[in-house]
N, C-alpha and C positions, 0 to 999 in steps of 0.2 A: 282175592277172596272177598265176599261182599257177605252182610249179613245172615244171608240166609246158608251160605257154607258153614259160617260159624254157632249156627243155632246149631243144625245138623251134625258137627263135631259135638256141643256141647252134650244133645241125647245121645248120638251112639257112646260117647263115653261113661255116660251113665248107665246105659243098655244096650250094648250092642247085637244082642239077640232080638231087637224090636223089629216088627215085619215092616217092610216098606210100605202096606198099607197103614200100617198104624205111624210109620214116620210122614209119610204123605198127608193125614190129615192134619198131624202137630205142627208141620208147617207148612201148611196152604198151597203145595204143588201137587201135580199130580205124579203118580209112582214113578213114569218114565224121566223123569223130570229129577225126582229126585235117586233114581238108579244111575243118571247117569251122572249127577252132583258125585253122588260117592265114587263111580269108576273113574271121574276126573283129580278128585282128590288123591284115590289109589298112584293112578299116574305119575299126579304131580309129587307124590313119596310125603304128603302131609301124613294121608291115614300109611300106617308101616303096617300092620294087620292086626287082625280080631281074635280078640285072646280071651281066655276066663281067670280073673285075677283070684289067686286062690290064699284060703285064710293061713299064714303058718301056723298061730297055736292049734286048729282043728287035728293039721296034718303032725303035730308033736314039733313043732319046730319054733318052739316060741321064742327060744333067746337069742335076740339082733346082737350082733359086732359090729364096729367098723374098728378094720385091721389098717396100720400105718405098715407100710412095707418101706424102709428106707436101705441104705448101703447095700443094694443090690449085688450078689455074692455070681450070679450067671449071668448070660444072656437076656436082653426084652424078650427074646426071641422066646429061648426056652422056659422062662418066666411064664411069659403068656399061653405057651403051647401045657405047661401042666395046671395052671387055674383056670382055665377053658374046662378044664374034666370036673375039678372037685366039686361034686354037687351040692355040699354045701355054701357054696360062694353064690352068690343071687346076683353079686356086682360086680366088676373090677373096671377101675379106673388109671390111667397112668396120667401123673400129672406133675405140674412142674416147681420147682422149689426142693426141699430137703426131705420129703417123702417121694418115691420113685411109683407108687402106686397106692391108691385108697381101693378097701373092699369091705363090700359090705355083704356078711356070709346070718346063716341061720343054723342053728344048730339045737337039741334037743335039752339040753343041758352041760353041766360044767365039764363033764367028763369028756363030752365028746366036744365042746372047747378047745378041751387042753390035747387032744388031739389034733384038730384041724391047726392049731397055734404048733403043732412038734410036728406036722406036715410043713408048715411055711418057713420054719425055722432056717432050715438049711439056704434057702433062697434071698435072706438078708436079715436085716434088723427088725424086729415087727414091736408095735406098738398098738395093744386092745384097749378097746373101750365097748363095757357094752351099753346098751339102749335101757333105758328103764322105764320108759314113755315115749311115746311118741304123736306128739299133739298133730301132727299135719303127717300122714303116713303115707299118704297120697294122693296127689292131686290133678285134677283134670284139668286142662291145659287146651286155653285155645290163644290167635293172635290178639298182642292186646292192642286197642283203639287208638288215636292218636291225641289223646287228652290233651 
């Protein structure tokens, strides 16, 4: 990747709805040039696809968890096969050490909390924390230079 991939990542992350001719002039190629920066990028599985990052409090889902799932009671297997569905989980991660999985779920308020928490229950030991801020909530991500 050479600077000009990384400029490129940097706008469509900011705006991935920007026309190729308004990417073309922000960085001095021409469109074919830079249509086929992005279909190489596609390729090479840098860009994974063009999403629209949507606000949770708008959609009523303003209070963040992250859930400690420890002493796993089933399968990874089956584990994974029913947190795949729960819509309110945004994340699962399995990882290694004395929690079996980290998740980071959205939910509307307390009540429906304590629900998703008497969903997981049966599946191991859980451990909430919620969010009260979130000073870095997300960040765009390109390779970093060799400083």
């Amino acid at each position: 990747m050479d600077k000009l991939d990384i400029d490129l990542l940097k706008i469509l992350q900011e705006n991935a709805r920007i026309t190729i001719s308004e990417l073309s002039k922000k960085i001095a190629l021409s469109r074919p040039s830079i249509t086929e920066r992005i279909l190489r990028l596609q390729e090479k599985g840098i860009i994974e696809e063009f999403t629209a990052r949507v606000s949770l409090p708008a959609i009523d889902r303003a209070t963040i968890l992250f859930i400690q799932l420890s002493s796993l009671k089933v399968s990874n297997n089956e584990f994974e096969i029913m947190i795949k569905e729960d819509q309110d989980v945004l994340e699962c991660h399995r990882v290694t050490g004395n929690t079996s999985y980290f998740i980071k779920a959205a939910v509307k308020d307390m009540s429906n909390m304590k629900l998703l928490i008497d969903r997981l229950m049966p599946y191991g030991d859980i451990n909430t924390t919620i969010v009260l801020e979130s000073p870095v909530p997300y960040r765009h991500v390109v390779p970093k230079g060799n400083d």
